[in-house]
C-alpha positions as CSV (number, residue, x, y, z in Angstrom):
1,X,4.6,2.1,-4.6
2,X,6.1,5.4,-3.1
3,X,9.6,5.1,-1.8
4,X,11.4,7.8,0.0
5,X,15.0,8.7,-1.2
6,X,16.3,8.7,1.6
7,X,17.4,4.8,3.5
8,X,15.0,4.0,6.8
9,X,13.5,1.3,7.8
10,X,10.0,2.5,9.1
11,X,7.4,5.2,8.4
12,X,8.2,5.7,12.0
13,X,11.7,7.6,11.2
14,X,10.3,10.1,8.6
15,X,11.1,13.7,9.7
16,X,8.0,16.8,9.0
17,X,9.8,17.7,6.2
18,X,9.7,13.5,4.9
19,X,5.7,13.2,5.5
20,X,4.7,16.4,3.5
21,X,6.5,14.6,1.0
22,X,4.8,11.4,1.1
23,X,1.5,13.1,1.0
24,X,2.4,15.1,-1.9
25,X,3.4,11.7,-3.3
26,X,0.2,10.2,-3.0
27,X,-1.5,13.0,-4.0
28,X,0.6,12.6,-7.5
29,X,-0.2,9.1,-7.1
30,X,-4.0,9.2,-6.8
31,X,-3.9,11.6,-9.9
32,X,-1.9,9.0,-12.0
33,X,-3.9,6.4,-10.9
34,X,-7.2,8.0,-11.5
35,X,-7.2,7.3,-15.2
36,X,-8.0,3.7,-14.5
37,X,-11.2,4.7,-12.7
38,X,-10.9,2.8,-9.7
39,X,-13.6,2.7,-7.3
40,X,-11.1,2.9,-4.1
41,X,-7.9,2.1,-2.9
42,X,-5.9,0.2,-0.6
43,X,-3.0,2.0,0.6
44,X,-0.5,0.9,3.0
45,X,2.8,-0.2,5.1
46,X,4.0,-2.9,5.9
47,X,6.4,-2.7,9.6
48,X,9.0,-5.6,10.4
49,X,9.3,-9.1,9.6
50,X,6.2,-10.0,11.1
51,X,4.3,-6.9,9.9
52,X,4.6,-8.3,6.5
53,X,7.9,-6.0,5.4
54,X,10.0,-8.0,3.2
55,X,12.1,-5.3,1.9
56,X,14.1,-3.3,4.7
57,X,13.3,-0.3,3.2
58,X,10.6,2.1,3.9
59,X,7.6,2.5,1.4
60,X,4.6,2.7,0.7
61,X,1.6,0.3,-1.4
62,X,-0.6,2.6,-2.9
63,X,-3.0,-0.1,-4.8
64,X,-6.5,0.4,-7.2
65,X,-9.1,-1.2,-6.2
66,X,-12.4,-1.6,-8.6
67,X,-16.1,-3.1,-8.2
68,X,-16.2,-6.6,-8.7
69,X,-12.7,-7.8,-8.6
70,X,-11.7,-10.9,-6.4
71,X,-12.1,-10.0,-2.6
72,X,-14.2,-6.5,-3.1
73,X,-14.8,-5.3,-0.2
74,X,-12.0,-6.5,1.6
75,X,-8.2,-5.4,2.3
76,X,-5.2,-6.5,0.2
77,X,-4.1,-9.9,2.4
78,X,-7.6,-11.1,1.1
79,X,-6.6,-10.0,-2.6
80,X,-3.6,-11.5,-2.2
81,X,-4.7,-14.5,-0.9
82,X,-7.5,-15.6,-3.2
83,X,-5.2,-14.1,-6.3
84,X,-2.7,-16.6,-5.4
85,X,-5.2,-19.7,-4.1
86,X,-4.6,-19.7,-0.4
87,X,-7.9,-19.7,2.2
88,X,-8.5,-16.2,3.5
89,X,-7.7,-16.1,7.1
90,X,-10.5,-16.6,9.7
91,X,-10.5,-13.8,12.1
């Protein structure tokens, strides 16, 4: 998880200077990460209540994702879900 210093809300607020930060961020994180040989990653925000934010403070999931794990193939709410027994959504 990358979390900016500074106190917003949304990824929507971050200033130029904010961004290049976040990208050198997950360009740390990535490297960091590597050593676990994932085969992708999911990486993401959640945006308000309804967005999925639960913490009104801005960051960032920045989540390994490997071959044959529980829903391969599929974003995190499908992850979560089947990790934690509830039916994936039907779109």
């Amino acid at each position: 998880m990358i979390v900016p210093y500074r106190h917003i809300e949304t990824p929507f607020d971050f200033t130029v200077e904010e961004w290049a930060g976040i990208k050198e961020a997950m360009d740390f994180a990535k490297t960091h990460l590597a050593q676990y040989g994932p085969a992708g990653y999911t990486v993401g925000w959640n945006v308000g209540r309804v967005g999925g934010q639960t913490v009104s403070h801005v960051h960032l999931h920045v989540v390994c994702r490997f071959e044959g794990e529980l829903a391969d193939g599929d974003g995190i709410d499908a992850l979560l879900r089947e990790a934690n027994g509830i039916a994936p959504r039907k779109l």
